[in-house]
DSSP file (Angstrom, degrees, kcal/mol; ACC not computed):
  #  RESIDUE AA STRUCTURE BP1 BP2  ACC     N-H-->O    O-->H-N    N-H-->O    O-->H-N    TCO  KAPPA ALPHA  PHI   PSI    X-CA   Y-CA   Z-CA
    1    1 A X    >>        0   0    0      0, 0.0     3,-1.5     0, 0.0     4,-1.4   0.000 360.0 360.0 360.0 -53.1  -31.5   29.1  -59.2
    2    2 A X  T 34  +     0   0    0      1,-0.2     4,-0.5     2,-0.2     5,-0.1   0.863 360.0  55.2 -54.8 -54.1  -32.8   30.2  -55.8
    3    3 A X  T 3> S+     0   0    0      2,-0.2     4,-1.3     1,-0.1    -1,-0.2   0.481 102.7  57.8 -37.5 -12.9  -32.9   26.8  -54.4
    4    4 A X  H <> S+     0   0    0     -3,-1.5     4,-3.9     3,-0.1    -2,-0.2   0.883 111.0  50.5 -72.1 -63.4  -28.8   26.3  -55.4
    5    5 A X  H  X S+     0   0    0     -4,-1.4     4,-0.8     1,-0.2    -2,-0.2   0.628 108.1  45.6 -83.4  19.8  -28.6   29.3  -53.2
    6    6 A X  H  > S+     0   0    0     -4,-0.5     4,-4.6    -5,-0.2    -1,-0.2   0.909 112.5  50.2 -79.0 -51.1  -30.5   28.1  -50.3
    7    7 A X  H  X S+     0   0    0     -4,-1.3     4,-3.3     1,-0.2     5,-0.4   0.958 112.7  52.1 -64.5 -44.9  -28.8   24.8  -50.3
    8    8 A X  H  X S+     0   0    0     -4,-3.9     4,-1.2     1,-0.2    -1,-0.2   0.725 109.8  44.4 -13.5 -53.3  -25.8   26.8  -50.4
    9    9 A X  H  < S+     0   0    0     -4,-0.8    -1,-0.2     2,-0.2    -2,-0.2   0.781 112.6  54.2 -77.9 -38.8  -26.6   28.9  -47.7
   10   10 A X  H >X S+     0   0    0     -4,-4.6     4,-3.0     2,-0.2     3,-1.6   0.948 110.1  45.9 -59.4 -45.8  -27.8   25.8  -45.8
   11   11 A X  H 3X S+     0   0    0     -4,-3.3     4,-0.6     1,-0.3    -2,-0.2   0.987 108.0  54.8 -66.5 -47.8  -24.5   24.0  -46.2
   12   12 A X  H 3< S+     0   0    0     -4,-1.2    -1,-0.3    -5,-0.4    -2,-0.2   0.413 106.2  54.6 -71.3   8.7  -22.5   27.0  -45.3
   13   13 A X  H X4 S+     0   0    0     -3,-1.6     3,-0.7    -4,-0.2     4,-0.4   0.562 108.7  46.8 -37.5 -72.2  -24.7   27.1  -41.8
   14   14 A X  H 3X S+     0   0    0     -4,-3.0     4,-1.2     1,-0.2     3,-0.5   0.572  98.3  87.8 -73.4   5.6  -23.7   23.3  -40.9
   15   15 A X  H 3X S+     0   0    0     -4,-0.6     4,-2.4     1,-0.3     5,-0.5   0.921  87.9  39.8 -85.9 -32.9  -19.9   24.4  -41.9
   16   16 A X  H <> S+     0   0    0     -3,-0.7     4,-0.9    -4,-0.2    -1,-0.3   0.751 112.2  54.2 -88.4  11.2  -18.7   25.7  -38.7
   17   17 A X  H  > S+     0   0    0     -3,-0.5     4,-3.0    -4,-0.4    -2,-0.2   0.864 113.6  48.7 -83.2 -35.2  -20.5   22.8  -36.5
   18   18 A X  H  X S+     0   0    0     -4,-1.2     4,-1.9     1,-0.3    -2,-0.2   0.925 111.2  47.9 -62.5 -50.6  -18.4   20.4  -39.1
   19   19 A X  H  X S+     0   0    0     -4,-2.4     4,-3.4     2,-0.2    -1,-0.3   0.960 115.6  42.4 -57.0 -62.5  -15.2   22.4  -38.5
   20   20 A X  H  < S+     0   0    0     -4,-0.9     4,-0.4    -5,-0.5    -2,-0.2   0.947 115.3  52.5 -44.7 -49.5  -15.8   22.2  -34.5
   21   21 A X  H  X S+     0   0    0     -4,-3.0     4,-2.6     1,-0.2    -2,-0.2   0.889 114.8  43.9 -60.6 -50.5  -17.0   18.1  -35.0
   22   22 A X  H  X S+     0   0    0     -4,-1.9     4,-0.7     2,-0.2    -1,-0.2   0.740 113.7  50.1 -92.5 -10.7  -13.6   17.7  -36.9
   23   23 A X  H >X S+     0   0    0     -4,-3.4     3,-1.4     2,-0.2     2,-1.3   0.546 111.3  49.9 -62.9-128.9  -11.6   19.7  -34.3
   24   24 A X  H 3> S+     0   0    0     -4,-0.4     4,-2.0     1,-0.3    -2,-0.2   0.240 109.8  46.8  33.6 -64.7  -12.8   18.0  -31.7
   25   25 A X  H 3< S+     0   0    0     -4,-2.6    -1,-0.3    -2,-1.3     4,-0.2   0.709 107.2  53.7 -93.4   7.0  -12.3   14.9  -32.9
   26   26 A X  H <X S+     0   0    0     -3,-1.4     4,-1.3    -4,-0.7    -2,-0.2   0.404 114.8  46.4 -86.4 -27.6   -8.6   15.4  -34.1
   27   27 A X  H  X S+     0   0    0     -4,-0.7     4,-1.6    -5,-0.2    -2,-0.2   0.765  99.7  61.2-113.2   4.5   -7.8   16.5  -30.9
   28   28 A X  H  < S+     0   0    0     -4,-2.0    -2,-0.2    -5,-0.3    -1,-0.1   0.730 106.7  52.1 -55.0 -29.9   -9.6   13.8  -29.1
   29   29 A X  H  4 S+     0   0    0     -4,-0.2    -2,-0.2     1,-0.1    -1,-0.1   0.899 106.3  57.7-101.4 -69.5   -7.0   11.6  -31.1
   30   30 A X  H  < S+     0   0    0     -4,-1.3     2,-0.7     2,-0.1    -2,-0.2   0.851  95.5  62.4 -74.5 -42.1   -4.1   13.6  -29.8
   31   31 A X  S  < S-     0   0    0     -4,-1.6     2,-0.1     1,-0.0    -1,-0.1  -0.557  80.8-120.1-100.1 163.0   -4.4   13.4  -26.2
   32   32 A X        -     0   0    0     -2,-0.7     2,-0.4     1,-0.1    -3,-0.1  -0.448  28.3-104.6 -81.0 134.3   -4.2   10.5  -24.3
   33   33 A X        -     0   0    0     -2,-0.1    -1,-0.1    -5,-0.1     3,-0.1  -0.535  31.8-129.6 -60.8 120.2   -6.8    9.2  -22.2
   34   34 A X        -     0   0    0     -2,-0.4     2,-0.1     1,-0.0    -3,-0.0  -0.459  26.5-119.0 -54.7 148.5   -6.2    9.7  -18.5
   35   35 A X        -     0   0    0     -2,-0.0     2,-0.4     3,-0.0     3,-0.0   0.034  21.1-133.9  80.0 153.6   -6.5    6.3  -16.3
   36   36 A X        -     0   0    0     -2,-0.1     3,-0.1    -3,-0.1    -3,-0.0  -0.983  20.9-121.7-139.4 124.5   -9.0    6.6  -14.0
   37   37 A X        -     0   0    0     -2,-0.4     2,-0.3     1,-0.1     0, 0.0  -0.173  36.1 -99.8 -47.2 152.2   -7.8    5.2  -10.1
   38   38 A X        -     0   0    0      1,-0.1    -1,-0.1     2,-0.0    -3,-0.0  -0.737  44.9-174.4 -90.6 142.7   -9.7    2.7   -8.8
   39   39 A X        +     0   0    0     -2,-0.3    -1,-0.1    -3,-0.1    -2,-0.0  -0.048  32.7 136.3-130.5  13.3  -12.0    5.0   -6.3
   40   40 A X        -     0   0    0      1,-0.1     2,-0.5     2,-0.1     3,-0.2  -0.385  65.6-122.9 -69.7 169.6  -14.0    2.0   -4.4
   41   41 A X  S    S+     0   0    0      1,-0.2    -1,-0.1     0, 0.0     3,-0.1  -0.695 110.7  57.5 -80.4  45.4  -14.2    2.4   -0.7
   42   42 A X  S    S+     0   0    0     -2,-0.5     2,-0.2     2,-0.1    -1,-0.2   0.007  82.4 106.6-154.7 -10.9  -12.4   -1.2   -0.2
   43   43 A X        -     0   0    0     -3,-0.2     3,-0.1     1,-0.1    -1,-0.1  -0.619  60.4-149.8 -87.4 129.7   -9.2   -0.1   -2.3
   44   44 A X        -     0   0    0      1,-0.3     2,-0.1    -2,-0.2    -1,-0.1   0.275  32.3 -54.7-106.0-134.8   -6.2    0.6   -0.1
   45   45 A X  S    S-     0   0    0      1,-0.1    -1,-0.3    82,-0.0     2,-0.1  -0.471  73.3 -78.5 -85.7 166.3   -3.1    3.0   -0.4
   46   46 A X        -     0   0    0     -3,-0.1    82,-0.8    -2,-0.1     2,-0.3  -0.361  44.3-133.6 -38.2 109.0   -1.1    2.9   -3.3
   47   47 A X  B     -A  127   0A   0     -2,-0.1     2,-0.4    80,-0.1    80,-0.2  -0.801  30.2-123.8-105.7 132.6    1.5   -0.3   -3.2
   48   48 A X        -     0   0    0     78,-0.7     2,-0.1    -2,-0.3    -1,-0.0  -0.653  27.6-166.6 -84.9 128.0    4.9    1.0   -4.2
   49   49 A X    >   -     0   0    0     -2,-0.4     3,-1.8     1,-0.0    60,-0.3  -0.478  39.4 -94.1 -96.4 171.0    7.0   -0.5   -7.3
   50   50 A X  T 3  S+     0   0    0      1,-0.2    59,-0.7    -2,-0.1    60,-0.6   0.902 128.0  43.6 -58.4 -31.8   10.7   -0.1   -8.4
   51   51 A X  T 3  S+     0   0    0     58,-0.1    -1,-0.2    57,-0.1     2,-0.2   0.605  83.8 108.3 -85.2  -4.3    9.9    2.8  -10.8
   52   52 A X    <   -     0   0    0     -3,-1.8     2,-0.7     1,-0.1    57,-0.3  -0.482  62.6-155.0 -88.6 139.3    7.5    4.5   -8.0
   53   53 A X        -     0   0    0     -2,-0.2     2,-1.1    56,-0.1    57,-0.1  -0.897   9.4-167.6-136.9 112.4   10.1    8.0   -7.0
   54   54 A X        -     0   0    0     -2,-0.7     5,-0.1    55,-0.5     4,-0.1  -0.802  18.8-126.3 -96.4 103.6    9.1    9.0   -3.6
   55   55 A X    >>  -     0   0    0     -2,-1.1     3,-0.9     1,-0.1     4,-0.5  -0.029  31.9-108.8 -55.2 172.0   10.5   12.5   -2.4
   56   56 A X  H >> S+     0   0    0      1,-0.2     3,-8.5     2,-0.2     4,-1.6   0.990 113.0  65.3 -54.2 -47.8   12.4   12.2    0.9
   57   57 A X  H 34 S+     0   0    0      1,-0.3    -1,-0.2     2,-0.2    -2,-0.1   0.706  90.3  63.9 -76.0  15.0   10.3   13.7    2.9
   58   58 A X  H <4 S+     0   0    0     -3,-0.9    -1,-0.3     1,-0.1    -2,-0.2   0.751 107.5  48.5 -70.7 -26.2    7.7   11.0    2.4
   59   59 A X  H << S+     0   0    0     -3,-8.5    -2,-0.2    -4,-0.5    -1,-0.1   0.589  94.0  90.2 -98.6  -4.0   10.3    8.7    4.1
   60   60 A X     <  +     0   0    0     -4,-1.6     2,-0.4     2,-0.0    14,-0.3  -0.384  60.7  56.3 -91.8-179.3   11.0   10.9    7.0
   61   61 A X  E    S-B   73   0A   0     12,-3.2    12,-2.1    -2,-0.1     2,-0.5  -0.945  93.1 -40.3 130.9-144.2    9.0   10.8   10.8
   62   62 A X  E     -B   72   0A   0     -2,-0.4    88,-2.1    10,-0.2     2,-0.3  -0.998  47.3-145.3-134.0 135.7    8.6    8.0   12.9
   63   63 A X  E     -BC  71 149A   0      8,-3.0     8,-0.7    -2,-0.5    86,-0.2  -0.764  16.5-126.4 -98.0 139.5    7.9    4.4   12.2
   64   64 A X  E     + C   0 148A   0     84,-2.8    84,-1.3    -2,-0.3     2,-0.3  -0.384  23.2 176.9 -54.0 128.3    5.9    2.0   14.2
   65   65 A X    >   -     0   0    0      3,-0.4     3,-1.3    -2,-0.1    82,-0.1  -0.857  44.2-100.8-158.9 118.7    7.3   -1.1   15.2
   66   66 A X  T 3  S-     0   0    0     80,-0.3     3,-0.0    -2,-0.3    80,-0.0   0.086  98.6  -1.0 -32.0 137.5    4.8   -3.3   17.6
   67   67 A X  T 3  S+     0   0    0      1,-0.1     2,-0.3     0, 0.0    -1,-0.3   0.799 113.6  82.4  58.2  36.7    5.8   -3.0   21.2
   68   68 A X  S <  S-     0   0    0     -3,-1.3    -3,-0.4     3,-0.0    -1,-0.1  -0.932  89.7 -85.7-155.3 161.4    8.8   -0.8   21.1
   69   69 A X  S    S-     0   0    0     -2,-0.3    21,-0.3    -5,-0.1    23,-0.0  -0.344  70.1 -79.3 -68.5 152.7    9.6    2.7   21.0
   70   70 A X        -     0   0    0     19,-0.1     2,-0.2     1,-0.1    -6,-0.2  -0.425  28.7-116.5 -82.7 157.0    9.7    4.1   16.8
   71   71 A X  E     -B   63   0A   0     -8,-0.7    -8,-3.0    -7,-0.1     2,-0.2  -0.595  37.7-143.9-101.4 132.3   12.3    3.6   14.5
   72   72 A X  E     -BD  62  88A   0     16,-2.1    16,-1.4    -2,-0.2     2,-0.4  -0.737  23.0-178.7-134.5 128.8   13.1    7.8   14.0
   73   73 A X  E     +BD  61  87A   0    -12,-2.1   -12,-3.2    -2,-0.2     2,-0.3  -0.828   5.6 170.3-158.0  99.3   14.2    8.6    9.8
   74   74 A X  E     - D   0  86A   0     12,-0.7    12,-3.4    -2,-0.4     2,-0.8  -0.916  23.8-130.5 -98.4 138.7   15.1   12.3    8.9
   75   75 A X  E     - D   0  85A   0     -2,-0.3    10,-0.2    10,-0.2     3,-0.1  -0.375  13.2-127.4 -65.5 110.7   16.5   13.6    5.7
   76   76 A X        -     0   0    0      8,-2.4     8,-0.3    -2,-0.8   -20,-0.0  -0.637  30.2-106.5 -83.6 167.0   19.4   15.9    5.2
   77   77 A X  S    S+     0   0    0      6,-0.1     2,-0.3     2,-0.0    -1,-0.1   0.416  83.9 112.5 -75.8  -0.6   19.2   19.2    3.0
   78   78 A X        -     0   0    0      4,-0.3     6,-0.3    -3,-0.1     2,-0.2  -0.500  50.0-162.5-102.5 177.4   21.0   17.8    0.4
   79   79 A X    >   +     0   0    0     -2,-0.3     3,-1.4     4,-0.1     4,-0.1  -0.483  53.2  16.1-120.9 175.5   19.9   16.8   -3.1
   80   80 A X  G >  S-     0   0    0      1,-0.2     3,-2.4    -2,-0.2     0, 0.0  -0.143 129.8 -16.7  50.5-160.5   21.1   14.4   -6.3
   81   81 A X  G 3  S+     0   0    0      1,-0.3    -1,-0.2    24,-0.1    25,-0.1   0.472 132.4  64.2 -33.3 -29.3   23.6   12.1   -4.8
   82   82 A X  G <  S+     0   0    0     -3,-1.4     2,-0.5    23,-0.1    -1,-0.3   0.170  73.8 112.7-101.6   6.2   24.5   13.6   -1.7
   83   83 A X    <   -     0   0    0     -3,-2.4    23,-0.7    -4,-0.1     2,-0.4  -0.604  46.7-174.6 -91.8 150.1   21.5   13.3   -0.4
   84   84 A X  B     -I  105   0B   0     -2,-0.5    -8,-2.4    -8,-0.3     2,-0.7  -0.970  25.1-138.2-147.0 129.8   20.9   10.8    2.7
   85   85 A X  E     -D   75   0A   0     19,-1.3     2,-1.0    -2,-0.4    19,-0.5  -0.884  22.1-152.7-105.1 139.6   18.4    9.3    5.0
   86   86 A X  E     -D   74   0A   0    -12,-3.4   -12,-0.7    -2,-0.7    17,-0.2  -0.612  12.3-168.5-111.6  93.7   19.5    9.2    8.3
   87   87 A X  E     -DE  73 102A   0     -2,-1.0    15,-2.0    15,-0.9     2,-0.3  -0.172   7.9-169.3 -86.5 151.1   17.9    6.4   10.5
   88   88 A X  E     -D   72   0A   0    -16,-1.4   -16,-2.1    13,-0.2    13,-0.2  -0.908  17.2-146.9-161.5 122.9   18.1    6.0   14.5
   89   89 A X        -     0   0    0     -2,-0.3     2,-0.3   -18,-0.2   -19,-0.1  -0.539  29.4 -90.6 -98.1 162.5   16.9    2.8   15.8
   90   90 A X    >>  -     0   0    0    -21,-0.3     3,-1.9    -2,-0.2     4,-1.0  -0.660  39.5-108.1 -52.1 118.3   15.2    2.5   19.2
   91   91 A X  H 3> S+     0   0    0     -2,-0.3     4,-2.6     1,-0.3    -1,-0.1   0.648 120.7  57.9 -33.6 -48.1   17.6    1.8   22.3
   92   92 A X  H 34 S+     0   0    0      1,-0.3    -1,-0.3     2,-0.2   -24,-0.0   0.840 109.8  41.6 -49.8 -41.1   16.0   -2.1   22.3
   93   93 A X  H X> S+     0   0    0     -3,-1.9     4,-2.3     1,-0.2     3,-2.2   0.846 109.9  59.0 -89.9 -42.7   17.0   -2.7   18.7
   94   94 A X  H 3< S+     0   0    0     -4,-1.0     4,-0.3     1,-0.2    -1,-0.2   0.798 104.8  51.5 -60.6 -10.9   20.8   -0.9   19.3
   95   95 A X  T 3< S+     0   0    0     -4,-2.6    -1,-0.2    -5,-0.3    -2,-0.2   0.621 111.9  45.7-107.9  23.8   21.4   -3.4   21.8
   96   96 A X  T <4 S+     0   0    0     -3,-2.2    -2,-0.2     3,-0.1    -3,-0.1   0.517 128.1  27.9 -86.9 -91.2   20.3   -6.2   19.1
   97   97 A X  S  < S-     0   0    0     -4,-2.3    -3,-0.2     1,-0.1    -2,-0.1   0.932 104.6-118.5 -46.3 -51.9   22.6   -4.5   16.2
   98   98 A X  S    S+     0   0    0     -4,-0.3     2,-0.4    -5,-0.2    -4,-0.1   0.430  88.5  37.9 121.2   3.6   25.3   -2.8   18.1
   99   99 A X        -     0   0    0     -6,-0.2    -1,-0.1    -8,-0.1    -3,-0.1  -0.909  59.6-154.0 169.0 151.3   24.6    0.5   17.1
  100  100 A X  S    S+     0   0    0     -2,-0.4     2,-0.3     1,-0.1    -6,-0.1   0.027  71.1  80.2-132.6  20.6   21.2    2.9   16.4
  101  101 A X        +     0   0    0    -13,-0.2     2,-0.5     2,-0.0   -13,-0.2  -0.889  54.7 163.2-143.2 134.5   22.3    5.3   14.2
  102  102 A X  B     -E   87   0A   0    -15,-2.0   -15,-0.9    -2,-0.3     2,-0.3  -0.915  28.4-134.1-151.0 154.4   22.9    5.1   10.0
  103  103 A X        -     0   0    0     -2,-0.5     2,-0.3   -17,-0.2   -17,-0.2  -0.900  28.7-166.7 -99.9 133.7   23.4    7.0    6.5
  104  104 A X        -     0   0    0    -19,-0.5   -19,-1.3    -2,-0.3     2,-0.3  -0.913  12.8-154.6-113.3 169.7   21.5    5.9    3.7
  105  105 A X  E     -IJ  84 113B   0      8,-2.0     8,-0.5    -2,-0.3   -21,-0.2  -0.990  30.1-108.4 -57.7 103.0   21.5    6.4    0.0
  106  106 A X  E     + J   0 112B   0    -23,-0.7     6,-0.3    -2,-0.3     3,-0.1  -0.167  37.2 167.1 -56.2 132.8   18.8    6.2   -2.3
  107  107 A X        +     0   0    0      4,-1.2     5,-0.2     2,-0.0     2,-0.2   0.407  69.3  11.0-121.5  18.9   18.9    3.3   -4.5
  108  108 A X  S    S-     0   0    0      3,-1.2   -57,-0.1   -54,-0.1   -58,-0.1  -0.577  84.9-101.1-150.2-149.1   15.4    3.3   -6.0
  109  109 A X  S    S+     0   0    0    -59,-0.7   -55,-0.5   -57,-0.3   -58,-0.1   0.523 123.3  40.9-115.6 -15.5   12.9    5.8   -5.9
  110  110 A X  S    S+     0   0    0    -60,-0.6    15,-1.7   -61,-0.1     2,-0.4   0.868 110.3  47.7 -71.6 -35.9   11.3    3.4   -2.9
  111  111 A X  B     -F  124   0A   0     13,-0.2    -4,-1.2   -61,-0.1    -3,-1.2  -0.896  60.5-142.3-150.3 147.7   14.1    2.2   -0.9
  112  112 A X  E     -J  106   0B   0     11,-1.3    11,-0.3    -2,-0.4     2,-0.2  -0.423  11.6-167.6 -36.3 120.9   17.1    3.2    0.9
  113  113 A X  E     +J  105   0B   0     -8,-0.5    -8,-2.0     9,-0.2     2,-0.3  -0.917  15.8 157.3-163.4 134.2   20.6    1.7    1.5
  114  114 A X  E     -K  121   0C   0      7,-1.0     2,-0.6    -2,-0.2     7,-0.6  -0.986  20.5-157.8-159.8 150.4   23.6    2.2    3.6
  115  115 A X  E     +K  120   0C   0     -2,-0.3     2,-0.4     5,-0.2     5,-0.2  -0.950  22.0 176.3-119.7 127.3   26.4   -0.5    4.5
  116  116 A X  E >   -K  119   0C   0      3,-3.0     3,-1.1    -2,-0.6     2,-0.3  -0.892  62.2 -35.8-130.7 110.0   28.5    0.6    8.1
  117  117 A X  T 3  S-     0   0    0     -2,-0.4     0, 0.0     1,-0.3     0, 0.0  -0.544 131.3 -22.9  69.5-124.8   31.1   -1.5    9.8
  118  118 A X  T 3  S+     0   0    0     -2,-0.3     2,-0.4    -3,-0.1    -1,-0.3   0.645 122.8  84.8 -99.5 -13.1   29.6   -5.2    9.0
  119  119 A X  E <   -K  116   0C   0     -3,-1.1    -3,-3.0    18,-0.1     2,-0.3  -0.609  53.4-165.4-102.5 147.2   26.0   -4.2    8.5
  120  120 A X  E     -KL 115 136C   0     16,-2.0    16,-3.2    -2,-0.4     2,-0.2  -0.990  16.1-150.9-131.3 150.8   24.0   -3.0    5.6
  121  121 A X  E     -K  114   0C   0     -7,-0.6    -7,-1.0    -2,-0.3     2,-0.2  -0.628   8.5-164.6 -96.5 138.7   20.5   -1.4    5.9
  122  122 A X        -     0   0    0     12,-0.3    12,-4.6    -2,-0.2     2,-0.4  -0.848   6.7-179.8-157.4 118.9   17.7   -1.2    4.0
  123  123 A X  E     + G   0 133A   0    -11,-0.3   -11,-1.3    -2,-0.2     2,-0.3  -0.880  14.8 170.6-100.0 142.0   14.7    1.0    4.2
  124  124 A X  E     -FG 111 132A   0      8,-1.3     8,-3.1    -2,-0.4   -13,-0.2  -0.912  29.4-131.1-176.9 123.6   12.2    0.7    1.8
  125  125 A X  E     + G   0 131A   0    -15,-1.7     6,-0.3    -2,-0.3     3,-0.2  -0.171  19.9 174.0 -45.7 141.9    8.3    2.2    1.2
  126  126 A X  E    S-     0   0A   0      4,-2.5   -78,-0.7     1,-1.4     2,-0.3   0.256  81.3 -12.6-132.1   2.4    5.9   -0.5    0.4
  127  127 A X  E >  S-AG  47 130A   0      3,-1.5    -1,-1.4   -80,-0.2     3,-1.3  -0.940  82.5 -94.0-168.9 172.0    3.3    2.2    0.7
  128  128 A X  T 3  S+     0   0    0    -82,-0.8     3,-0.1    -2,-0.3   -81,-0.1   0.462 127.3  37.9 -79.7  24.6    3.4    5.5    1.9
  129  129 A X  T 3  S+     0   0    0      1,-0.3    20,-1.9    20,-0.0     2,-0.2   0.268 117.0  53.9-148.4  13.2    2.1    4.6    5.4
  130  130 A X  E <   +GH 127 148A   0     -3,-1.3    -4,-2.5    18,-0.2    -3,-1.5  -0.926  58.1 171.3-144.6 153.8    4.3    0.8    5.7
  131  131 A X  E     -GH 125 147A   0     16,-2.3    16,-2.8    -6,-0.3     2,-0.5  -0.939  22.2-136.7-150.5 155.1    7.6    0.6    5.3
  132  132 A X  E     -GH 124 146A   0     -8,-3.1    -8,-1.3    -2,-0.3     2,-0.6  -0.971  10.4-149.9-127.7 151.4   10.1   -2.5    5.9
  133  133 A X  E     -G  123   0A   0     12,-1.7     2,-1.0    -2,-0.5   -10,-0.2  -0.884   9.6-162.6-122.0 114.7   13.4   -2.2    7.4
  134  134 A X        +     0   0    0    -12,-4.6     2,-0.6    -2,-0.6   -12,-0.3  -0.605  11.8 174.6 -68.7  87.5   16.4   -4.7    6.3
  135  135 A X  E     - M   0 143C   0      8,-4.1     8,-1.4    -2,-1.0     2,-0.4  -0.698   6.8-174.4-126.7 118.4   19.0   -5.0    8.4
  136  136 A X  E     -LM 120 142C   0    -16,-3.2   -16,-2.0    -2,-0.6     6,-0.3  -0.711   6.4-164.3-100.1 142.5   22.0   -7.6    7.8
  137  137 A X    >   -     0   0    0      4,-3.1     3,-1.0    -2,-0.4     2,-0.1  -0.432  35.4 -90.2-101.6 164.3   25.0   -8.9    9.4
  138  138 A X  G >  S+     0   0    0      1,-0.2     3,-0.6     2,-0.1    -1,-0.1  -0.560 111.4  42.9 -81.3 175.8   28.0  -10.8    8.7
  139  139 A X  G 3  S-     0   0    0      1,-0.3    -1,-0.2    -2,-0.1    -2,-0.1   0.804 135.4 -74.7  54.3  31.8   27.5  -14.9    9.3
  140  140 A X  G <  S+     0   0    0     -3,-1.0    -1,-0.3     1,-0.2    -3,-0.2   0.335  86.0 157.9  94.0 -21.1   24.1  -14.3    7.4
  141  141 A X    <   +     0   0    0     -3,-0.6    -4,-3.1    -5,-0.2     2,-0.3  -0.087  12.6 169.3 -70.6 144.6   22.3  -12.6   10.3
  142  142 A X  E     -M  136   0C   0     -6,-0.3     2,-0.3     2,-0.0    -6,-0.2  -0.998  25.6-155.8-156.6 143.5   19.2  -10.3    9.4
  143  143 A X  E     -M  135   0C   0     -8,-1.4    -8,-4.1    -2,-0.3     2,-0.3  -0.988   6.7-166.3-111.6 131.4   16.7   -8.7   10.9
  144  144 A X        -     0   0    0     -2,-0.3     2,-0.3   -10,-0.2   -10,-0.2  -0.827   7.5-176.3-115.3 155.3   13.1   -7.6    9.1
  145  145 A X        -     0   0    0     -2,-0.3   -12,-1.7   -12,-0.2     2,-1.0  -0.983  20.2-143.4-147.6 121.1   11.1   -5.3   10.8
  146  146 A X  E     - H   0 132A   0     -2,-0.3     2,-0.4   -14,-0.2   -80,-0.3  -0.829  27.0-164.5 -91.1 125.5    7.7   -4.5    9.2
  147  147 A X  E     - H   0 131A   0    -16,-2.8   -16,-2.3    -2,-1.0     2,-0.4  -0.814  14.2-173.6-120.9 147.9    7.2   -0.6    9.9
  148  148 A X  E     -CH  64 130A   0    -84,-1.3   -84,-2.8    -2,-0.4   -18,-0.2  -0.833  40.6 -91.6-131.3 155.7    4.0    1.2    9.7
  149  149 A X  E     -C   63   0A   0    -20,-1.9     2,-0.2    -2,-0.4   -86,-0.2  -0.358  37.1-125.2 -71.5 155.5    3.9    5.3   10.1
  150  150 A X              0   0    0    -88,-2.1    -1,-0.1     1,-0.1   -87,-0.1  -0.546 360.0 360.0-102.0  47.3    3.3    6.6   13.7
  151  151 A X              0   0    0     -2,-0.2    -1,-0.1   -87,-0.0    -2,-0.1   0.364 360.0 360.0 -45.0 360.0    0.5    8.9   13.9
């Protein structure tokens, strides 16, 4: 009889590690394992996709553009739809386009778009520290401009 209650006693001992073991592992089950970024010392920034939603002021400052003075990209204060980036090209490039100053729109969460007179514009992340700039004409003409932030 005294050995019944031992083993008793014993089992009721191991009960709350068993409770803990099966908490534990029921909520192990319920949350997801996080992804772990690649963290090597050779891995570069972060390459941007359509779904990747960049606030503005990641897009504003000045961009780099080899040999010329930077391509200048501020936000306005407004938000949802009405919200705009407002681009000013260097003197060199307005007397290539015809004009240095433009509204865009978001139309991803990367890139940028704004159509004025015969040209449309296109600004667009391809990380947060390169950027490309589209800009097309009528009779097909375009310029690409790869632009890299201006520290």
């Amino acid at each position: 009889m005294m050995e019944k209650h031992v083993q008793e006693f014993a089992f009721m001992k191991c009960l709350p590690a068993l409770t803990l073991a099966a908490a534990m592992a029921t909520v192990g089950t319920m949350i997801p394992v996080a992804s772990q970024a690649d963290t090597s010392p050779h891995s570069g920034p972060a390459q941007a996709t359509a779904s990747t939603q960049y606030p503005v002021p990641t897009f504003e400052g000045e961009w780099a553009i080899m040999a010329m003075d930077p391509v200048k990209v501020a936000g306005n204060r407004a938000l949802g739809p009405a919200a705009r980036l407002l681009v000013t090209l260097p003197d060199s490039l307005q007397k290539i386009v015809g004009q240095n100053h433009f509204s865009l729109s978001r139309q991803s969460g990367s890139a940028w778009q704004g159509k004025q007179d015969d040209l449309t514009v296109t600004f667009k992340l391809v990380s947060e520290n390169s950027a490309e700039l589209h800009i097309s004409g009528k009779e097909n003409h375009k310029l690409d401009l790869p632009l890299y932030r201006n520290n």
